[in-house]
Backbone of each chain as ProteinMPNN parsed JSONL, in Angstrom:
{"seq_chain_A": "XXXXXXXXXXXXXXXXXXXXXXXXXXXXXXXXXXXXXXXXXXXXXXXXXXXXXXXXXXXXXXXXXXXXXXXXX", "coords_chain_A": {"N_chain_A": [[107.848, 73.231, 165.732], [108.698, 71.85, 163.499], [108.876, 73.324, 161.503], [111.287, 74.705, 162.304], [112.769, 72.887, 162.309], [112.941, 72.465, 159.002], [114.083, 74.999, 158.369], [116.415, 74.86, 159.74], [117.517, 72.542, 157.994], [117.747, 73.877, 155.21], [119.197, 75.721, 156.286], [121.696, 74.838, 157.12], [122.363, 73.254, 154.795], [121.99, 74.769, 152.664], [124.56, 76.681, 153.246], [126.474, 75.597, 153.269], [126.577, 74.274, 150.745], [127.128, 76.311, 149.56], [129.553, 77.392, 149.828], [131.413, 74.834, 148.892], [130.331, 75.086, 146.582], [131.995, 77.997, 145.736], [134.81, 77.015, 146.784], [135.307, 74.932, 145.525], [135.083, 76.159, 142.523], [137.426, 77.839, 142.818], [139.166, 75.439, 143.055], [138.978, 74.07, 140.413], [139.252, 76.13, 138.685], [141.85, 76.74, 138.467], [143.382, 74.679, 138.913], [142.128, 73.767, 136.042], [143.775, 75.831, 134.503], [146.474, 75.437, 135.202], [147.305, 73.049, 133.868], [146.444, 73.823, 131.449], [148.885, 75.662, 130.92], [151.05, 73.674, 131.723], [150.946, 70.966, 130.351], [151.997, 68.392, 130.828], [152.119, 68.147, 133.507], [149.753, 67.109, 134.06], [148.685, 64.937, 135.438], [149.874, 65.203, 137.949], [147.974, 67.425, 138.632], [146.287, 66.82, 138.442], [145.717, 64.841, 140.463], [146.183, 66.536, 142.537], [143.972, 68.293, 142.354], [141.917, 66.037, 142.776], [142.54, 65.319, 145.816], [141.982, 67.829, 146.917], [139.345, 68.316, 146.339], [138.32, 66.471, 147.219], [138.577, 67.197, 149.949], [137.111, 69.549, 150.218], [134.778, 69.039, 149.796], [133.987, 67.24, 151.789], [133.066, 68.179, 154.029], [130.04, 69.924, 152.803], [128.799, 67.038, 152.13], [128.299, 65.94, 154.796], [127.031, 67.901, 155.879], [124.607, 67.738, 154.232], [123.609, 65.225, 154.512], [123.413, 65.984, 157.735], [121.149, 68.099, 157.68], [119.299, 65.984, 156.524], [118.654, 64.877, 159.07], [118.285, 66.889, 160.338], [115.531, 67.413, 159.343], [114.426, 64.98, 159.936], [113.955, 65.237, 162.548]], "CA_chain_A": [[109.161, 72.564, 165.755], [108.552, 70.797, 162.054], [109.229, 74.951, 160.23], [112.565, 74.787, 162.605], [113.959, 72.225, 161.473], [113.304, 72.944, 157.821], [114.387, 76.135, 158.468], [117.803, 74.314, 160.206], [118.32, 72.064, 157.449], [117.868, 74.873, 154.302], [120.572, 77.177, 156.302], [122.803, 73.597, 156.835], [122.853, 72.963, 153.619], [123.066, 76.011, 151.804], [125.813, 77.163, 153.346], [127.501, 74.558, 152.842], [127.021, 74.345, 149.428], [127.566, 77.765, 148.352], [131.525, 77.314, 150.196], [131.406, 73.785, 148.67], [130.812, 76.115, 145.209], [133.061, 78.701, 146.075], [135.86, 76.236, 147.068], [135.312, 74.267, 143.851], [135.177, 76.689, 141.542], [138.99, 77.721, 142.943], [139.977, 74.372, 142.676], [139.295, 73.475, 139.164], [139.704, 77.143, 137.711], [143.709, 76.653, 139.02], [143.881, 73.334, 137.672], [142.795, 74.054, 134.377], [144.899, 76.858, 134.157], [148.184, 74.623, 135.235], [147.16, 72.103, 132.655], [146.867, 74.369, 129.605], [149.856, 75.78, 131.106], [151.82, 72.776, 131.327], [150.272, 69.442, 129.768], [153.216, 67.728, 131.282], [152.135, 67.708, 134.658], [148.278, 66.955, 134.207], [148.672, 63.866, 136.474], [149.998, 65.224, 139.558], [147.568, 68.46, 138.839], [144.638, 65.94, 138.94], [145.795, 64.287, 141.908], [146.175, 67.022, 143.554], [142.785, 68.761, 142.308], [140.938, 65.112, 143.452], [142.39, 65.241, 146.641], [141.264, 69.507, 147.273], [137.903, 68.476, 146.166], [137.859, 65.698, 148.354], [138.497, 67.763, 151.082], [136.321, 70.452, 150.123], [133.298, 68.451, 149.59], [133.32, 66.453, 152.924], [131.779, 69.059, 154.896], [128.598, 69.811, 152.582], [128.167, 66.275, 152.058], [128.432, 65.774, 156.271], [125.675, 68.72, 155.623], [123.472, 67.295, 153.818], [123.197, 64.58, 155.728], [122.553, 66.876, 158.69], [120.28, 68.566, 156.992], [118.117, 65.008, 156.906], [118.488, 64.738, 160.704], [117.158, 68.067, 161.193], [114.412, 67.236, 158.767], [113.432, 64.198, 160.38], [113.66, 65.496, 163.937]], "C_chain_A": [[109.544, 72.104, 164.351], [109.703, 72.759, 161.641], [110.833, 74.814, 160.883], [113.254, 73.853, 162.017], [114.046, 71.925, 159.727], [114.329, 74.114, 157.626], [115.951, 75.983, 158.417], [118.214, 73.711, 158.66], [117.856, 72.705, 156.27], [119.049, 75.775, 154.733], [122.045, 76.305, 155.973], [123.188, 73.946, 155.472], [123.135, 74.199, 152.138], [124.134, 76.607, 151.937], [127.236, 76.211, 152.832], [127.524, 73.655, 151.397], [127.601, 75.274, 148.624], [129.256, 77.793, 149.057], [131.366, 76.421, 149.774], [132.053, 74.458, 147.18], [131.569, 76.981, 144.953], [134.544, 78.051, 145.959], [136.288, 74.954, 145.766], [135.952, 74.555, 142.39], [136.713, 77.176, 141.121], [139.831, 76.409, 142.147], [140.179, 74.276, 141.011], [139.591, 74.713, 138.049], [141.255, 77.025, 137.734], [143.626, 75.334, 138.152], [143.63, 73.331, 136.262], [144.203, 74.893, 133.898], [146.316, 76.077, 134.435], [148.145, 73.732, 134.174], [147.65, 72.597, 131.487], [148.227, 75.114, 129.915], [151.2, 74.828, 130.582], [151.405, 71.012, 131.553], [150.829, 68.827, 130.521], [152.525, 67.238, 132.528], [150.719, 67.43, 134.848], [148.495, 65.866, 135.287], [148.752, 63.851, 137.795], [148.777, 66.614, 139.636], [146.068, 67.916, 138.799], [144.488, 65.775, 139.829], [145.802, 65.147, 142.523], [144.592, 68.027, 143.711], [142.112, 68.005, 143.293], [140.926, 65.24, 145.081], [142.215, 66.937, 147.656], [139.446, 68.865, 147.154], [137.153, 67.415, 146.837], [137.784, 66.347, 150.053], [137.416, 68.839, 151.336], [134.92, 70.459, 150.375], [132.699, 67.489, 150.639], [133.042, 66.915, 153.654], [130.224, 69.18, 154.531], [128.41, 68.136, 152.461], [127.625, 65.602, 153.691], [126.921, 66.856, 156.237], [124.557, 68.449, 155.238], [123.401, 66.179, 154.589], [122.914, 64.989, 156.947], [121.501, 66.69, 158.682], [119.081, 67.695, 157.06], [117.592, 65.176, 158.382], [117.677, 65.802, 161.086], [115.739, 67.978, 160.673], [113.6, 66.356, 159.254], [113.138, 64.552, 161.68], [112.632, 66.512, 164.019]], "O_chain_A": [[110.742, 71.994, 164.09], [110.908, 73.008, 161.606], [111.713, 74.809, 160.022], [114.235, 74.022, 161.293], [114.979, 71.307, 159.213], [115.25, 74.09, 156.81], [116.698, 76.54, 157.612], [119.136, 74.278, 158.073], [117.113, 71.816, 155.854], [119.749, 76.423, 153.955], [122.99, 76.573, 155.232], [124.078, 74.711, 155.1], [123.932, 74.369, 151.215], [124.745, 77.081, 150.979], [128.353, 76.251, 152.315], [128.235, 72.701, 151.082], [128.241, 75.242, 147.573], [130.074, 78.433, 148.397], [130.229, 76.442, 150.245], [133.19, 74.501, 146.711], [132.02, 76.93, 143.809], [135.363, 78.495, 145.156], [137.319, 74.398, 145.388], [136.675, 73.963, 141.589], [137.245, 77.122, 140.012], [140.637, 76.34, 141.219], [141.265, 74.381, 140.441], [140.012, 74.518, 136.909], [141.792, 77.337, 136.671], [143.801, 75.163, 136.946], [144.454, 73.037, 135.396], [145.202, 74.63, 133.228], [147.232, 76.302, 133.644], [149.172, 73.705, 133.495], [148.589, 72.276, 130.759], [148.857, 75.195, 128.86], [151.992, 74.986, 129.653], [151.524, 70.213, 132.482], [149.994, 68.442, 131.338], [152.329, 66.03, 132.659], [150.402, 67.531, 136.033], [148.367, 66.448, 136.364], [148.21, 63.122, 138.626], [148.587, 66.945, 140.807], [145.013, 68.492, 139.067], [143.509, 66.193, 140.447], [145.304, 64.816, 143.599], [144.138, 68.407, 144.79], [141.697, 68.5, 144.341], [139.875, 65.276, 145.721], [142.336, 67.023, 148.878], [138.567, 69.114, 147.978], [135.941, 67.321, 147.031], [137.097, 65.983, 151.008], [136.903, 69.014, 152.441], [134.148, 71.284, 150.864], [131.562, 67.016, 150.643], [132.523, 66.157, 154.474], [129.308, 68.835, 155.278], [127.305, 67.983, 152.983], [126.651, 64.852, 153.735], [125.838, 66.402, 156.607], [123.531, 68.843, 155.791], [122.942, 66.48, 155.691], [122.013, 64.322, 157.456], [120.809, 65.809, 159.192], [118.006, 68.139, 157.464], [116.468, 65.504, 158.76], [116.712, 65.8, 161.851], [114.806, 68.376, 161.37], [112.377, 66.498, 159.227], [112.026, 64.209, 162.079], [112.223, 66.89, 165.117]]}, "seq_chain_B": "XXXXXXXXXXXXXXXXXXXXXXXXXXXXXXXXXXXXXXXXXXXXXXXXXXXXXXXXXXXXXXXXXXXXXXXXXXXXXXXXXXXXXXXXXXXXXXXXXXXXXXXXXXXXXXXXXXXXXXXXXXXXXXXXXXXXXXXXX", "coords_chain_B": {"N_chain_B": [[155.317, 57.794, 145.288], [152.522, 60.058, 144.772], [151.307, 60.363, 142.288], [149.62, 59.758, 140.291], [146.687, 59.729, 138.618], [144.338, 57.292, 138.36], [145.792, 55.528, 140.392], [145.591, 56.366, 143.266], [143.028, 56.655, 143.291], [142.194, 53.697, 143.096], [143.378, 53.156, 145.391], [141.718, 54.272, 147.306], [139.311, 53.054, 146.835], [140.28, 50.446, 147.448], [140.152, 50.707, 149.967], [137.572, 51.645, 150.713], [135.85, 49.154, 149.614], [137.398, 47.372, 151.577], [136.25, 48.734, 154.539], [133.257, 47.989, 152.762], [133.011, 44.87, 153.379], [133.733, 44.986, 155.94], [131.448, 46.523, 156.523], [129.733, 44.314, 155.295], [129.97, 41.977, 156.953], [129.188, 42.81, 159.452], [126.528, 42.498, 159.386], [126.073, 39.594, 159.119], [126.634, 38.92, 161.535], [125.998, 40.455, 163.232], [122.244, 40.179, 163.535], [120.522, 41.933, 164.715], [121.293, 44.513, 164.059], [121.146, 45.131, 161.892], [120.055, 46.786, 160.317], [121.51, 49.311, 160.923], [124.343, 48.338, 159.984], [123.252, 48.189, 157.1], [122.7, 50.138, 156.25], [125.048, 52.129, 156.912], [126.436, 50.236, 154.398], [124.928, 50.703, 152.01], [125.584, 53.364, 152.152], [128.609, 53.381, 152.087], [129.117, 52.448, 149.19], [127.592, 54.863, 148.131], [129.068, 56.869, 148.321], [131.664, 56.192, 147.49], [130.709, 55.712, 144.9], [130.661, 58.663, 144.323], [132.828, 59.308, 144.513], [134.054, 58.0, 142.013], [133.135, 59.348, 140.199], [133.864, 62.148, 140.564], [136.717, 61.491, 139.433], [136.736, 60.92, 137.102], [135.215, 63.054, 136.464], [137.488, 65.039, 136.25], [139.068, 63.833, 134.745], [138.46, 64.056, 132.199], [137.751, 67.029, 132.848], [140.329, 67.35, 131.887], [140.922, 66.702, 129.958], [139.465, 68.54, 128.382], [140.942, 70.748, 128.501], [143.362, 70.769, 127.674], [142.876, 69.919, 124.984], [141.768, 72.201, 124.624], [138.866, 72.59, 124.024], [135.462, 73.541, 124.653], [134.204, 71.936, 127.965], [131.638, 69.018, 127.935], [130.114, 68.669, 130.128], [129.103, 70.081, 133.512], [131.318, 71.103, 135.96], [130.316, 71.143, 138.767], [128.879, 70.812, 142.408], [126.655, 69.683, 142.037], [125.646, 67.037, 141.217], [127.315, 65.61, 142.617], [126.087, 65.897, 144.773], [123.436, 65.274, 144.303], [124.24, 62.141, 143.603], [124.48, 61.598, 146.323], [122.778, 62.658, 147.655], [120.827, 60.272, 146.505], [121.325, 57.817, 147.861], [121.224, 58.486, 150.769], [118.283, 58.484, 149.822], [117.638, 55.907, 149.537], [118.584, 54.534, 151.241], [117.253, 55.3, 153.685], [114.36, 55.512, 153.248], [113.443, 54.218, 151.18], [114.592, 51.511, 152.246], [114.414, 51.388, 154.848], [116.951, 52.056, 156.564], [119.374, 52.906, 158.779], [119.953, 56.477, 159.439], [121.912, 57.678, 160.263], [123.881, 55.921, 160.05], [124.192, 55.867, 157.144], [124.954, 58.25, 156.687], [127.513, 58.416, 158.077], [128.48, 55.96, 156.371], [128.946, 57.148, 154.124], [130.916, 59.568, 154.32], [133.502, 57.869, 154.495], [134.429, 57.256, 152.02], [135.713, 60.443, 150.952], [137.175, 61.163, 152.935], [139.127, 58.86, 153.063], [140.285, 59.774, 150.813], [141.249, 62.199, 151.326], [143.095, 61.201, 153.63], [144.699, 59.673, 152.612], [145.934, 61.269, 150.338], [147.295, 63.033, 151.923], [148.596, 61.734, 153.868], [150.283, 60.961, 151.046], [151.657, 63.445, 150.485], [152.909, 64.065, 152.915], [155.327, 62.304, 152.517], [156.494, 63.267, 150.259], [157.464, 65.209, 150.517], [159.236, 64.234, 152.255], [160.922, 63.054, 150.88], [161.682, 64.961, 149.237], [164.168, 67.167, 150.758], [164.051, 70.272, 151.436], [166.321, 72.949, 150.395], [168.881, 75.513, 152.416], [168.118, 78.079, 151.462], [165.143, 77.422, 151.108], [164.23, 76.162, 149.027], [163.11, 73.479, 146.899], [164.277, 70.565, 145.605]], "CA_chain_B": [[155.25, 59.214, 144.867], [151.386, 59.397, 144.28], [150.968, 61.524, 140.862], [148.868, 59.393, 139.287], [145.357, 59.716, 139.193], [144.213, 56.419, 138.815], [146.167, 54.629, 141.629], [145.293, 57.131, 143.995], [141.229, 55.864, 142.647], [142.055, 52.287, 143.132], [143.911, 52.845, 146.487], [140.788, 54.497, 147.897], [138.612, 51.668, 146.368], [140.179, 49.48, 148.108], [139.918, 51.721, 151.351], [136.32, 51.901, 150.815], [136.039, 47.929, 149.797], [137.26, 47.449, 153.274], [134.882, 48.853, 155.004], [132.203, 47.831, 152.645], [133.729, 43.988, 153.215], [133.192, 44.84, 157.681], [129.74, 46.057, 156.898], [129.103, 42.913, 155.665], [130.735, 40.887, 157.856], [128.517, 42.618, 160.79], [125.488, 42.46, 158.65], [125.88, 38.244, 159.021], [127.22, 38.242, 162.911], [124.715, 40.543, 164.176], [121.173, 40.49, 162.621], [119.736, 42.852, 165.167], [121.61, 45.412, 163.939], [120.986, 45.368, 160.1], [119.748, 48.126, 159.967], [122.415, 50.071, 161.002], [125.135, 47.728, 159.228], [123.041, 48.033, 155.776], [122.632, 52.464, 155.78], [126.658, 52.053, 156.523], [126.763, 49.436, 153.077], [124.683, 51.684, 150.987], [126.473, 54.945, 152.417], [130.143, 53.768, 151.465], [128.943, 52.654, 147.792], [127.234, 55.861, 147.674], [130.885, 57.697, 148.904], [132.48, 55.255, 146.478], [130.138, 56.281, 143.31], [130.569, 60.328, 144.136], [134.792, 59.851, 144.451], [134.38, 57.658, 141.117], [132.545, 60.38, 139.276], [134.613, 62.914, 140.678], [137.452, 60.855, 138.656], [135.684, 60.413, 135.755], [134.832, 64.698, 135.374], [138.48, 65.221, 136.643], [139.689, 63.251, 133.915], [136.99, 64.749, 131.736], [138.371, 68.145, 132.829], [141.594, 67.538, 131.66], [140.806, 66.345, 128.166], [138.96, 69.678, 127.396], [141.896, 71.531, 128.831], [144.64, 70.352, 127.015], [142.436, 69.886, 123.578], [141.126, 73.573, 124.091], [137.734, 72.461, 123.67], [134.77, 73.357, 126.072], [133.743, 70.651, 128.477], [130.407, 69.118, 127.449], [128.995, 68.794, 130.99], [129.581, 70.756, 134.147], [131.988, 70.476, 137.559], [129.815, 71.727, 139.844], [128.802, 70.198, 143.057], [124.934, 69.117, 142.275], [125.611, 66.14, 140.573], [127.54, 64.734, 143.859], [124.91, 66.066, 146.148], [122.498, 63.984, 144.037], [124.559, 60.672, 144.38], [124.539, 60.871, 147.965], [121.097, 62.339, 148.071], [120.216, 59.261, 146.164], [122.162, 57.001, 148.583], [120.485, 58.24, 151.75], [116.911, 58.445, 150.056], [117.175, 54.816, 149.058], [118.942, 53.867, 152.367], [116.212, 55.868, 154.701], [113.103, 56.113, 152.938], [113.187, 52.666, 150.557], [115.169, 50.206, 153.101], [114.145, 51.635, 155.995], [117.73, 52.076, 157.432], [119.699, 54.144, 159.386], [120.154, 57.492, 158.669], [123.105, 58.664, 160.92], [125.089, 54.906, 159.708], [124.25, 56.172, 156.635], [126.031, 59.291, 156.734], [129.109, 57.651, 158.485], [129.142, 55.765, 154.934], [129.08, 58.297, 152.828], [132.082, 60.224, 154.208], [134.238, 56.675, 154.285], [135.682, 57.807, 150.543], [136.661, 61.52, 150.809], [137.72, 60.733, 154.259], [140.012, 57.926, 152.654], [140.696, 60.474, 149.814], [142.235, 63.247, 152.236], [144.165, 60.851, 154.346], [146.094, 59.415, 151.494], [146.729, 62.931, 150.251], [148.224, 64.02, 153.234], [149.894, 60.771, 153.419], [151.521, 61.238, 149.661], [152.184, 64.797, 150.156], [153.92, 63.911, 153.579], [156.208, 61.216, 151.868], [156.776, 63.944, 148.917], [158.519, 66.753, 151.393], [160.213, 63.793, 152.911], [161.928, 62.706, 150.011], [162.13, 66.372, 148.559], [163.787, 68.12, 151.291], [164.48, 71.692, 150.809], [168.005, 73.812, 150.761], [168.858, 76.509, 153.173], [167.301, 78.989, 150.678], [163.788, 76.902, 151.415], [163.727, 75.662, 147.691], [162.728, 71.945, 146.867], [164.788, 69.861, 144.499]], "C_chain_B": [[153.685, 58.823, 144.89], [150.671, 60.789, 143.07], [149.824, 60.542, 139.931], [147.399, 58.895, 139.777], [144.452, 58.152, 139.743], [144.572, 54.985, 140.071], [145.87, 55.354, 142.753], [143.423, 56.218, 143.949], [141.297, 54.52, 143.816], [142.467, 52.342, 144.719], [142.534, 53.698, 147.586], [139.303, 53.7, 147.557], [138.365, 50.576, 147.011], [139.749, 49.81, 149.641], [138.521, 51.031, 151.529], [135.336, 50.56, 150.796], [136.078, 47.343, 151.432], [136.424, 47.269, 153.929], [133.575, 48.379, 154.598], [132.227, 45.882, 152.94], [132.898, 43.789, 154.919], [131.887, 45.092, 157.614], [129.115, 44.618, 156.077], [129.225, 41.573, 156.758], [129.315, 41.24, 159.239], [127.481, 42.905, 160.588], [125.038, 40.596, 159.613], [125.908, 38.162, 160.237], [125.914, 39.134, 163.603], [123.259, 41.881, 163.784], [120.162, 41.55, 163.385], [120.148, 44.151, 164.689], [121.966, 45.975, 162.482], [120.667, 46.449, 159.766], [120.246, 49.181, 159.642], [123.563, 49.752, 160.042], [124.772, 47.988, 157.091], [122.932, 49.402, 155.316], [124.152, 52.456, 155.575], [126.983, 51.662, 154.995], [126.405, 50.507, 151.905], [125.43, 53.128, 150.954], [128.056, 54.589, 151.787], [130.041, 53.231, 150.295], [128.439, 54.014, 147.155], [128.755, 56.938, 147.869], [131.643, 57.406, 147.574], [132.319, 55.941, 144.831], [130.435, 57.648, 143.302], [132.564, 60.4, 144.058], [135.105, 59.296, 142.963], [134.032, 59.132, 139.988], [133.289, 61.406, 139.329], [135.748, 62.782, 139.584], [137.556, 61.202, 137.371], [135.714, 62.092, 135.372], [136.285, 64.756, 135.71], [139.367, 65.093, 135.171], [139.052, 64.039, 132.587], [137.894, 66.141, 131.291], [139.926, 68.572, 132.158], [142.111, 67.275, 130.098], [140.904, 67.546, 127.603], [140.348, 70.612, 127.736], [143.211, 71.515, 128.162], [144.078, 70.326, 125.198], [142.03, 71.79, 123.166], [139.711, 74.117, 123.812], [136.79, 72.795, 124.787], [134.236, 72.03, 126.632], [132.482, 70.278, 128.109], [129.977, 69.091, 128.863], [129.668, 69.759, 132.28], [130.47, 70.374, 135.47], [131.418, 70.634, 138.507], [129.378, 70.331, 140.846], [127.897, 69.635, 143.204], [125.083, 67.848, 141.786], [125.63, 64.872, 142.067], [126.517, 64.795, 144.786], [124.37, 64.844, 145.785], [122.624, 62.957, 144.284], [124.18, 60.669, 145.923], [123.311, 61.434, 148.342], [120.43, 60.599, 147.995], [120.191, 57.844, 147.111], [121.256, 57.53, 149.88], [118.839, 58.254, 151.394], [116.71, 56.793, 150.02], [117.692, 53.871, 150.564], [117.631, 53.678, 153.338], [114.933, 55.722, 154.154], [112.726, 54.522, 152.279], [113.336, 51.695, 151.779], [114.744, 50.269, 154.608], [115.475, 51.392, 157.055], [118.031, 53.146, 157.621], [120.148, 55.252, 159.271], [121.905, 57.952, 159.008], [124.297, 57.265, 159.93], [125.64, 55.465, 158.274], [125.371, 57.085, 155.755], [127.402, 59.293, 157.1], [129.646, 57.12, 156.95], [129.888, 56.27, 154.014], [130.35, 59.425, 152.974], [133.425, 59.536, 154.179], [135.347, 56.996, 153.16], [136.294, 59.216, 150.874], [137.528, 61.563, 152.145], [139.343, 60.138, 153.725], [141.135, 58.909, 151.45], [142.226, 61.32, 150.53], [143.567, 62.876, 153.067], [145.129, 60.007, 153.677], [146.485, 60.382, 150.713], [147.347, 62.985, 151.31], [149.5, 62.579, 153.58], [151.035, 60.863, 152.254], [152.342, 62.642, 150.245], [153.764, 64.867, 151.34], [155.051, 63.259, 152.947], [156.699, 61.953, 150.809], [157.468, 64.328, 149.579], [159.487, 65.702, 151.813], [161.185, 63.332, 152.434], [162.352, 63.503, 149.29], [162.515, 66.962, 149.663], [164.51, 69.537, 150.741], [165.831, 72.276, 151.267], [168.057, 74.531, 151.941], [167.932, 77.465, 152.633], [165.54, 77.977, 150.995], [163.4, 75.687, 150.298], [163.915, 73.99, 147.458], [163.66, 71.757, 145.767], [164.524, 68.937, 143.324]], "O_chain_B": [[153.364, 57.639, 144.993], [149.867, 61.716, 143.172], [149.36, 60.943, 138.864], [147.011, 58.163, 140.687], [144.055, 57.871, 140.875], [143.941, 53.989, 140.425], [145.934, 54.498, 143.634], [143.0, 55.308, 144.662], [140.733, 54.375, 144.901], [141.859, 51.521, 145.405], [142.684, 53.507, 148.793], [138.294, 53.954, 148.214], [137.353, 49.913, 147.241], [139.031, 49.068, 150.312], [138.316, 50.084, 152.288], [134.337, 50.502, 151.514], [135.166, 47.013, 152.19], [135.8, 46.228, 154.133], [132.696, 48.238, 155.449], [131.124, 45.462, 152.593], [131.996, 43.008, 155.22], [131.063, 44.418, 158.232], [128.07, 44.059, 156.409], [128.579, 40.575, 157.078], [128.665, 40.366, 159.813], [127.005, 43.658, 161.438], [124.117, 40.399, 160.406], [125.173, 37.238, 160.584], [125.045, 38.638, 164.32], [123.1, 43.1, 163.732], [119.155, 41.974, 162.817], [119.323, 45.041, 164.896], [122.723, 46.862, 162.086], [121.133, 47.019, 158.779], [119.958, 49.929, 158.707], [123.896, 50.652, 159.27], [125.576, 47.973, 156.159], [123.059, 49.744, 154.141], [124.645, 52.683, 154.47], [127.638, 52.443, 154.304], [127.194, 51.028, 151.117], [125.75, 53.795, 149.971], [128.638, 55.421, 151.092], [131.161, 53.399, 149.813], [128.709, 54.34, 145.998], [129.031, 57.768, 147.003], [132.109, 58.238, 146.796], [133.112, 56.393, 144.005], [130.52, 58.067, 142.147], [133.296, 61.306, 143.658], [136.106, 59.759, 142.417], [134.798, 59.663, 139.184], [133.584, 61.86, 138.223], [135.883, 63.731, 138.812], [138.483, 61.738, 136.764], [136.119, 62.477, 134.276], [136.56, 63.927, 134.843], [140.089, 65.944, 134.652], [139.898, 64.832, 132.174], [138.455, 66.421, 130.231], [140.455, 69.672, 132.0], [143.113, 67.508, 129.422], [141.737, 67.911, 126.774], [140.661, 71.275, 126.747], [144.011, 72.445, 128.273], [144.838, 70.683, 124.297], [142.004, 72.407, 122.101], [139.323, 75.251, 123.533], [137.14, 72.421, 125.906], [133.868, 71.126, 125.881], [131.847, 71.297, 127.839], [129.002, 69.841, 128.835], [130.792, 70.201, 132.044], [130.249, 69.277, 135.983], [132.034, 70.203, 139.482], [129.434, 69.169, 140.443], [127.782, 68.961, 144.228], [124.041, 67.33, 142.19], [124.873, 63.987, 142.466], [126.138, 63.857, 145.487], [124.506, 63.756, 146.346], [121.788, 62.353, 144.956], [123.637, 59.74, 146.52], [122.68, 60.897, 149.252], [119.858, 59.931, 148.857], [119.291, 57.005, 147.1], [120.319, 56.745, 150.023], [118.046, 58.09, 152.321], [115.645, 56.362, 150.464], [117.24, 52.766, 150.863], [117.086, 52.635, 153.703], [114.163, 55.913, 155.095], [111.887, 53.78, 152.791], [112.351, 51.144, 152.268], [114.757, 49.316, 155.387], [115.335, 50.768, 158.107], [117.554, 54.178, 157.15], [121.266, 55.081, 158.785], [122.777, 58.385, 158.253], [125.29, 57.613, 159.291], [126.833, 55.595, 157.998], [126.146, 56.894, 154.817], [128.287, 59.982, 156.593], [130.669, 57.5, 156.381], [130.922, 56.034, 153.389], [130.748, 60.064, 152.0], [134.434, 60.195, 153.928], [136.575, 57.015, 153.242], [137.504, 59.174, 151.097], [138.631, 62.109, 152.131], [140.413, 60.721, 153.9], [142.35, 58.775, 151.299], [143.445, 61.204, 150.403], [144.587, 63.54, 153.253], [146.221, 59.693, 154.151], [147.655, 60.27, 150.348], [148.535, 62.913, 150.996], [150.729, 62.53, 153.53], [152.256, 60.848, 152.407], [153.566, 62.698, 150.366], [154.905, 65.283, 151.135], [155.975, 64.071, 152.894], [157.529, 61.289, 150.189], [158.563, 63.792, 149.408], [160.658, 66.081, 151.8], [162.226, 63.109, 153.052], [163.312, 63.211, 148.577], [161.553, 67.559, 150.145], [165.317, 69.692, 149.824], [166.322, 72.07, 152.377], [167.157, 74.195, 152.711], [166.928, 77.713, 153.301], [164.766, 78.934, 150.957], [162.67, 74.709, 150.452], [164.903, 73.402, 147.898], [163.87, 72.696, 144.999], [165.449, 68.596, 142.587]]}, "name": "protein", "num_of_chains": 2, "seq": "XXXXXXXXXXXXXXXXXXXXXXXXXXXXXXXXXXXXXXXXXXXXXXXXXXXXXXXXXXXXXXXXXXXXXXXXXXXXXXXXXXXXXXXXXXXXXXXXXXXXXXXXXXXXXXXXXXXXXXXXXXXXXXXXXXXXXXXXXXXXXXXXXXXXXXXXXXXXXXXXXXXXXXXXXXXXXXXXXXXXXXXXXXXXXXXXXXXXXXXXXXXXXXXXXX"}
């Protein structure tokens, strides 16, 4: 039962980091690029980065925490 | 409007305050359940520290971008893991609290993050609305 739930929380959490990384890497490659684009609007192209990468990132972190659960169970 | 980074910060600060404000409150009223009340405390400072940092490279990111310069450190997502690793090892393993309250903590900020995005963005369209042609003003 112990190897399963390593097993569980290594698939948890990798997956859900590598779309975490995936979904990241979008985000902030676009936002640079609007920036050096146009300086002007860095402010709303933050805000709107922070709140993508807030969204992005509250699944793996919901994951990793899993990930414990399955570890301790 | 909510374009600006830092009030967006502060207004999920206080969000997160809040909550860290009720887990104390039911820390003091009921001591059987500290346990649970104190994984919650450490989980939404640990939430708190990974949306500040976020901030912080965000801001970071936007220096090198506009100067032209490369960033000195990276965006990636290991850094945050770590905070909130750090946050449930010191919750679960040091304090001996709860793991699951824990984890409730720790999603408290981007939680707070998302639903004042979607709040601004609503309040944006509603004060931008669009022509016949679709196009915003």
């Amino acid at each position: 039962m112990e190897i399963y739930g390593l097993l569980a929380a290594a698939i948890v959490f990798g997956l859900g980091a590598l779309g975490a990384g995936i979904g990241n890497g979008l985000i902030f490659s676009k936002t640079v690029e609007g920036i050096s684009r146009q300086p002007e609007l860095r402010g709303a192209l933050q805000t709107t980065a922070f709140i993508g990468v807030g969204l992005v990132e509250a699944l793996p972190i919901i994951s990793l925490v899993l990930a414990f659960i399955f570890m301790a169970s | 409007m909510m374009d600006d980074l830092p009030a967006l910060l502060k207004r999920v600060s206080r969000i997160a305050f809040f909550f860290l404000s009720m887990g104390c409150l039911g820390w003091a009223v009921w001591p059987e359940l500290r346990n649970v009340f104190g994984g919650f405390m450490i989980g939404v400072v640990g939430g708190l520290a990974i949306s500040w940092h976020l901030a912080w490279k965000l801001v970071q990111l936007g220096n090198a971008a506009i100067s032209g310069r490369k960033p000195r450190s990276g965006l990636g997502f290991l850094s945050r893991a770590c905070l909130g690793l750090l946050a449930g090892v010191i919750s679960v393993r040091v304090l001996d609290f709860n793991l699951a309250a824990t984890a409730t903590g720790l999603i408290v900020s981007p939680m707070a993050t998302l639903l004042l995005g979607l709040v601004a963005r609503s309040r944006r369209s509603d004060d931008h609305p669009t022509d016949e042609r679709g196009e915003k003003h």
